[in-house]
PDB file of N, CA, C and O in Angstrom:
ATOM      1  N   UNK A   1     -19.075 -15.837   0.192  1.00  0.00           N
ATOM      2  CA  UNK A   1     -18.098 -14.995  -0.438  1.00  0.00           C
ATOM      3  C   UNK A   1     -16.724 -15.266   0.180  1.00  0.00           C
ATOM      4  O   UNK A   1     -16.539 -15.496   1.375  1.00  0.00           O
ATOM      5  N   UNK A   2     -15.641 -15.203  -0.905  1.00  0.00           N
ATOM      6  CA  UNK A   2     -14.441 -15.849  -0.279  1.00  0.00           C
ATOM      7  C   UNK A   2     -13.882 -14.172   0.068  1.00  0.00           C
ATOM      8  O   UNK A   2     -14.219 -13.130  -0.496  1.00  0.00           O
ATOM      9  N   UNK A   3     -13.005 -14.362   1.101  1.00  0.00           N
ATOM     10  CA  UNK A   3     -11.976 -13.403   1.696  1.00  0.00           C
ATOM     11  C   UNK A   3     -10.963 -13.356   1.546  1.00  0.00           C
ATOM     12  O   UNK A   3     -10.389 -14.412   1.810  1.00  0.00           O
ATOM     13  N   UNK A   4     -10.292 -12.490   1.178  1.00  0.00           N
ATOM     14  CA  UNK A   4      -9.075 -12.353   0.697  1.00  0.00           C
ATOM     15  C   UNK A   4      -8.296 -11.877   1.859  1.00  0.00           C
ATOM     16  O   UNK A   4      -8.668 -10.869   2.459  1.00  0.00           O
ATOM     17  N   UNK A   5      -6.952 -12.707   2.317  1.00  0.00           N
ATOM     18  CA  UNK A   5      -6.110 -12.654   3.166  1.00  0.00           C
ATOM     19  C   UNK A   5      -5.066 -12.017   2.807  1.00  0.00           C
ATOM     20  O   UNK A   5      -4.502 -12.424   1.791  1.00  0.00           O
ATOM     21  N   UNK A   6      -4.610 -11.061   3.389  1.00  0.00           N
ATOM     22  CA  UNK A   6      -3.371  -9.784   3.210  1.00  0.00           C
ATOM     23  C   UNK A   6      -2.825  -9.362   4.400  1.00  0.00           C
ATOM     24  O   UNK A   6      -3.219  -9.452   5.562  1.00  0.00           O
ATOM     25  N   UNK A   7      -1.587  -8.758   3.763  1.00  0.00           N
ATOM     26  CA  UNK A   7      -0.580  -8.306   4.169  1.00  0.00           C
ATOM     27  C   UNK A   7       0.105  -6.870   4.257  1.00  0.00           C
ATOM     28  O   UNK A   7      -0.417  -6.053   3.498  1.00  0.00           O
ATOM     29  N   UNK A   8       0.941  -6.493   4.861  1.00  0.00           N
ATOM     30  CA  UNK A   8       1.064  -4.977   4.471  1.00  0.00           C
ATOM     31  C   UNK A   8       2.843  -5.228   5.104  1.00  0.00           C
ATOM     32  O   UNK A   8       3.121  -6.044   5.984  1.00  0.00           O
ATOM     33  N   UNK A   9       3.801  -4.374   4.450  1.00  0.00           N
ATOM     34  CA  UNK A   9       5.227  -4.881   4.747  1.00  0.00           C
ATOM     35  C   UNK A   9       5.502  -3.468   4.740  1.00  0.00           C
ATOM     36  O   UNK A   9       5.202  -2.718   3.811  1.00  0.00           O
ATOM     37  N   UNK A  10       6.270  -3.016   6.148  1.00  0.00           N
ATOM     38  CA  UNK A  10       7.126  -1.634   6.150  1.00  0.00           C
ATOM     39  C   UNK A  10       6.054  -0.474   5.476  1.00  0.00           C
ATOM     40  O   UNK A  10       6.162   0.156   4.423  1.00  0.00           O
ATOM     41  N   UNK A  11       4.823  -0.451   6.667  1.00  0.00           N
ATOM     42  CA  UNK A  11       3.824   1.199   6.392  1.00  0.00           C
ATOM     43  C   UNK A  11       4.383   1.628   7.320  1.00  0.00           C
ATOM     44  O   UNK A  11       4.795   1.218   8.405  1.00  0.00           O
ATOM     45  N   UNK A  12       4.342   2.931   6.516  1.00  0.00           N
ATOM     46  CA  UNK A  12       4.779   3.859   7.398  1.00  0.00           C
ATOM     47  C   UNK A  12       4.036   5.022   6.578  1.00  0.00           C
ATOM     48  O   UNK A  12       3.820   5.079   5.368  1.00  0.00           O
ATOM     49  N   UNK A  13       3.617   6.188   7.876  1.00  0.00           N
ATOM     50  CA  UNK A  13       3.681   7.118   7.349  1.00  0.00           C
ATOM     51  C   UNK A  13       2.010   7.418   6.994  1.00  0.00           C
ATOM     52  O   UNK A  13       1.134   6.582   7.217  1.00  0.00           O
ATOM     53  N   UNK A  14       1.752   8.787   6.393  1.00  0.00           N
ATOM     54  CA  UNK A  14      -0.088   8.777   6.370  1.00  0.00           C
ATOM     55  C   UNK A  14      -0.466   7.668   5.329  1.00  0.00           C
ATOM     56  O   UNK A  14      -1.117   6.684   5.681  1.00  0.00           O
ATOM     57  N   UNK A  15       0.005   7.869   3.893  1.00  0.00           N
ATOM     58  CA  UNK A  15      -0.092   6.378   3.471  1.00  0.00           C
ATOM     59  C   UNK A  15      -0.627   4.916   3.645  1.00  0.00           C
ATOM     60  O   UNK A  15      -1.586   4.155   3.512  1.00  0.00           O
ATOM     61  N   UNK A  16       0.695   5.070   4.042  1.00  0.00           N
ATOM     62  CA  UNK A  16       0.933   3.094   4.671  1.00  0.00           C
ATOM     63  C   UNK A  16      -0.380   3.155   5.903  1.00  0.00           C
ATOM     64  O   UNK A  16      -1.105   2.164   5.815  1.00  0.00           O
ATOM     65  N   UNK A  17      -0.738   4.013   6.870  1.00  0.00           N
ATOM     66  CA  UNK A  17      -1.911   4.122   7.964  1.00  0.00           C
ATOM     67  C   UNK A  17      -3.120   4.173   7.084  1.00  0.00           C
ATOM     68  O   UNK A  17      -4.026   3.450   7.499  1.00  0.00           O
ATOM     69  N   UNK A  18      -3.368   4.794   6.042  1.00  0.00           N
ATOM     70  CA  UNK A  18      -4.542   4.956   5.462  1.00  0.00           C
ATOM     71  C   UNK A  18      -4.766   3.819   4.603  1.00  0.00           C
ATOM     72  O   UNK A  18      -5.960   3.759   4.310  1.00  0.00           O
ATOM     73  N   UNK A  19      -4.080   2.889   4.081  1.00  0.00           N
ATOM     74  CA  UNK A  19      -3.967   1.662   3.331  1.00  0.00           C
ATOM     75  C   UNK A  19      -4.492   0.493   4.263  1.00  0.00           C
ATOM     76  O   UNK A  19      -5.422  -0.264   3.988  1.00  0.00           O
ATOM     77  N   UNK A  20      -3.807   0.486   5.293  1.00  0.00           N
ATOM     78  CA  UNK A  20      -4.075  -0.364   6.511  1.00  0.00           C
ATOM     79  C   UNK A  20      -5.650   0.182   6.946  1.00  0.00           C
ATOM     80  O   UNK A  20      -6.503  -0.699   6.839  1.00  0.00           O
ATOM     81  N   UNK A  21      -6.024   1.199   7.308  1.00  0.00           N
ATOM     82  CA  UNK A  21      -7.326   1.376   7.733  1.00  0.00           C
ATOM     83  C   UNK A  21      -8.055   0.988   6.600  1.00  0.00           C
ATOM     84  O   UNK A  21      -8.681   0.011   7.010  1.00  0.00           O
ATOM     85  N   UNK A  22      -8.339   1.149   5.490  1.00  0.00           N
ATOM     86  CA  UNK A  22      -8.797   1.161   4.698  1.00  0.00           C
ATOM     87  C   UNK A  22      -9.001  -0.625   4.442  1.00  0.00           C
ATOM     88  O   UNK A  22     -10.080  -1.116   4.774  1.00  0.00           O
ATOM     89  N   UNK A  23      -8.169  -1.311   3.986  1.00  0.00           N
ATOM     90  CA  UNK A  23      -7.746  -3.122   4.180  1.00  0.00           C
ATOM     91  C   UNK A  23      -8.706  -3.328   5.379  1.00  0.00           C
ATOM     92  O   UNK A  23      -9.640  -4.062   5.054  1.00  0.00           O
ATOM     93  N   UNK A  24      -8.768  -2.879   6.751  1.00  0.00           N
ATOM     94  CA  UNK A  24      -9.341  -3.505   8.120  1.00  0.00           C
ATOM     95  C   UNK A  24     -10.825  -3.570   7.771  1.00  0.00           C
ATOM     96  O   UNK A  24     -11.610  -4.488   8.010  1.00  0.00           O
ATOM     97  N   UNK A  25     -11.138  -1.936   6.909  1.00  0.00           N
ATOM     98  CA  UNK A  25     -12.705  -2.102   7.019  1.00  0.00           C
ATOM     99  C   UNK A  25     -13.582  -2.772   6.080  1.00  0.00           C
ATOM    100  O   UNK A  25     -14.808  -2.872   6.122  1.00  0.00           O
ATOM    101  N   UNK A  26     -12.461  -3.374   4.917  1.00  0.00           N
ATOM    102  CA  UNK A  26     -12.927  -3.527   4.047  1.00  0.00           C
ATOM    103  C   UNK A  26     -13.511  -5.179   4.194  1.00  0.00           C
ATOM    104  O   UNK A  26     -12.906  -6.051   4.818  1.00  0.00           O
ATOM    105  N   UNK A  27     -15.150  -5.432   3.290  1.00  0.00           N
ATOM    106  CA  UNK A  27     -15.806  -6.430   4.089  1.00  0.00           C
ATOM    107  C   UNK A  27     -14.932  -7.828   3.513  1.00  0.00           C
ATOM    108  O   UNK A  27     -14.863  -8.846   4.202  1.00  0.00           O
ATOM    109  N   UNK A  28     -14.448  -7.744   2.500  1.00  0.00           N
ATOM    110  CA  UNK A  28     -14.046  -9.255   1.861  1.00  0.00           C
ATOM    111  C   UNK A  28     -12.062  -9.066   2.300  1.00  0.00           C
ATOM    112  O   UNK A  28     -11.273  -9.832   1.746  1.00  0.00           O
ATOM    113  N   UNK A  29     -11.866  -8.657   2.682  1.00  0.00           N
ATOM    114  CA  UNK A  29     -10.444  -8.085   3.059  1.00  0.00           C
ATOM    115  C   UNK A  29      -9.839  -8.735   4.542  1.00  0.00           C
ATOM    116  O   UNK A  29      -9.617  -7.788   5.296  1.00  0.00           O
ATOM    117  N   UNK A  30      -9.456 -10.232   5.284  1.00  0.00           N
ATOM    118  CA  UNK A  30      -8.700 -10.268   6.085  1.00  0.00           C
ATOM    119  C   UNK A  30      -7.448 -10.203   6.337  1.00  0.00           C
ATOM    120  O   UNK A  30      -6.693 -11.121   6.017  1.00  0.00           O
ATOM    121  N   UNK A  31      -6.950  -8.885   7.074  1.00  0.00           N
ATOM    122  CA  UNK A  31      -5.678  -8.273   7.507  1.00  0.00           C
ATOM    123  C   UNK A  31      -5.076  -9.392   8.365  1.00  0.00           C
ATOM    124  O   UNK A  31      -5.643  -9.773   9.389  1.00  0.00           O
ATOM    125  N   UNK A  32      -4.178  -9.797   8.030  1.00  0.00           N
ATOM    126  CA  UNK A  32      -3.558 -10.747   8.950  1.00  0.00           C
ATOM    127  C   UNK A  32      -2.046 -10.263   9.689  1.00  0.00           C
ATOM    128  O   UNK A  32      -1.613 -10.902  10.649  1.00  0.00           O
ATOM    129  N   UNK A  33      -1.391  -9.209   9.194  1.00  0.00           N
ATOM    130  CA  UNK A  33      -0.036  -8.920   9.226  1.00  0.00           C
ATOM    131  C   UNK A  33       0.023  -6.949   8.747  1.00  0.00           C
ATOM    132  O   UNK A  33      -0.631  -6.264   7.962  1.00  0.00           O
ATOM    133  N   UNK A  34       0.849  -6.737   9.447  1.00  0.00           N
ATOM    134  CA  UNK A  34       1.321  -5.053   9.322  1.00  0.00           C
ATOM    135  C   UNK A  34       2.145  -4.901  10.029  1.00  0.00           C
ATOM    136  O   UNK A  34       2.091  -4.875  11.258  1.00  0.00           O
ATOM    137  N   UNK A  35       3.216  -4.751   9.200  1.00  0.00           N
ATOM    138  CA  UNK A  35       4.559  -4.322   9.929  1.00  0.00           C
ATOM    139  C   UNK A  35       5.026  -3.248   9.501  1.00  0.00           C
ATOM    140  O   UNK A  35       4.764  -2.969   8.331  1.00  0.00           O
ATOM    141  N   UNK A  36       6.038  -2.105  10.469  1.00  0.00           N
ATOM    142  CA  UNK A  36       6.278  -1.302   9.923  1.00  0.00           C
ATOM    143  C   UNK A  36       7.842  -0.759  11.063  1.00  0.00           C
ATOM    144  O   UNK A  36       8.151  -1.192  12.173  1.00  0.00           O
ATOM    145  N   UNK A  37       8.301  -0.046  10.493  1.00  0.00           N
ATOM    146  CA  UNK A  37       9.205   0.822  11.418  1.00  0.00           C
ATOM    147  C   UNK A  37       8.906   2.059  12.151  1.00  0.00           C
ATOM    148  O   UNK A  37       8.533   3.059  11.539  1.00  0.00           O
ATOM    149  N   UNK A  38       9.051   2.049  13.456  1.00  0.00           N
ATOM    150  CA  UNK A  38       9.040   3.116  14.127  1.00  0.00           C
ATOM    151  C   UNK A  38      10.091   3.938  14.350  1.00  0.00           C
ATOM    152  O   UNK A  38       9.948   4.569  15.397  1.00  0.00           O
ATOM    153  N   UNK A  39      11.432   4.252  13.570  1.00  0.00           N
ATOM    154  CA  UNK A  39      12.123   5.246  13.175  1.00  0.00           C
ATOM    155  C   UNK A  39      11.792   5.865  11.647  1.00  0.00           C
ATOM    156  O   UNK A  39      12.392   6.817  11.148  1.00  0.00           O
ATOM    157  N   UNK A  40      10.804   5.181  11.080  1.00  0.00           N
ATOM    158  CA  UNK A  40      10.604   6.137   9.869  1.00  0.00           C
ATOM    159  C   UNK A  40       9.489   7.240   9.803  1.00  0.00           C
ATOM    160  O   UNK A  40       9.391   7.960   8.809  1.00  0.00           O
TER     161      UNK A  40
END
């Protein structure tokens, strides 16, 4: 099974954290990148 490689640009917030957790656990899903701001 192929894996799909992703990204996540400027999470912030419960959202953007629950998108990202969600992407990490997922089995065909490699997270490679998450960036975000820590003043937002």
């Amino acid at each position: 099974m192929t894996q799909i490689k992703a990204g996540i640009i400027n999470v912030s917030g419960y959202v953007g954290s629950e998108l990202a957790r969600l992407l990490y656990q997922h089995p065909q899903v490699e997270l490679k990148s998450v960036t975000g701001r820590g003043a937002a």
